[in-house]
N, C-alpha and C positions, 0 to 999 in steps of 0.2 A: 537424567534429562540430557539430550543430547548436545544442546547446546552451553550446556554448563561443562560437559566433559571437551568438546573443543575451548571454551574458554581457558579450562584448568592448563591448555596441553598451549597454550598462549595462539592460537590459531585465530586470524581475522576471521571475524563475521560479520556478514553486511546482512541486513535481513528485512527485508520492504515489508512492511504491513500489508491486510489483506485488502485490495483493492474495494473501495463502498460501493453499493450499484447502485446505477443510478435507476431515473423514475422507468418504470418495467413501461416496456408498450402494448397498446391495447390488450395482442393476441394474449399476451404473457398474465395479464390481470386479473384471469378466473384461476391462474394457477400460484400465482405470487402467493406471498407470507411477509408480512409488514415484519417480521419478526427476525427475517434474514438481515438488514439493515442493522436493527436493533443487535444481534448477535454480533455484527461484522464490527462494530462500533465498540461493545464490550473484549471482544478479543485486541482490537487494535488497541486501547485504551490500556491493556496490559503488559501488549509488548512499550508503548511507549510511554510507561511509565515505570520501565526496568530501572532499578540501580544503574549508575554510572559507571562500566568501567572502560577499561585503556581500550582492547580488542571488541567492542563489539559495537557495530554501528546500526541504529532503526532508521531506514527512512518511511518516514508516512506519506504515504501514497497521495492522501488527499491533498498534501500542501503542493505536493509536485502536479497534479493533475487537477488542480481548479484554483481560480483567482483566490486572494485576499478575501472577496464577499462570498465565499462561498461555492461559487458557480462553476460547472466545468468548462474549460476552458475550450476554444472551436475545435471542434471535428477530432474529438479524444475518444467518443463514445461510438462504439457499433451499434450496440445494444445495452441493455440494463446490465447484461453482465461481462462483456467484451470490449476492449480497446481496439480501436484502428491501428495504424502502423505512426498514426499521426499520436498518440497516447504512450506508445513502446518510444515514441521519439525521446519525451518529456524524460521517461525512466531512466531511459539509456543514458541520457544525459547527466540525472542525478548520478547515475551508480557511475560515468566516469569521470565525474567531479571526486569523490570519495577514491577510486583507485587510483587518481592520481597524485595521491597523496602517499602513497610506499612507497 
């Protein structure tokens, strides 16, 4: 696993979760899969439920890009599966709270 061979080699990893999508619009909903969500939610659930250690940092996307209840936060979402530059802002931000910490 790749990420276990950088850890061994004491290398930082910062590694976002995979972005949720949000509700698909109209055009998208004869083509959606309720089941994308579901998947994106099982896979994020795994990275941030890794063991602890020293080099490796999750940020989960969802806490960074929607309020406390839930909700996303204004003008993050282009689309069901896209951020605006106003969404990349929120990211940015987390990941250089975290590099500024070396």
């Amino acid at each position: 696993f790749f990420v276990e061979s950088l850890l061994a080699r004491q290398i930082e990893v910062i590694f976002l979760t995979i972005i949720p999508p949000a509700q698909p619009e109209l055009a998208r909903r004869f083509v959606w899969n309720d089941k994308i969500a579901q998947s994106v939610a099982e896979i994020n659930h795994y990275w941030l439920n890794l063991p602890a250690t020293e080099h490796l940092q999750v940020i989960d996307t969802a806490k960074v890009l929607k309020n406390t209840q839930g909700q996303w936060h204004p003008d993050v979402n282009l689309d069901a599966l896209h951020l605006t530059s106003v969404g990349y802002d929120y990211l940015n931000q987390a990941l250089i709270s975290i590099l500024r910490t070396f």
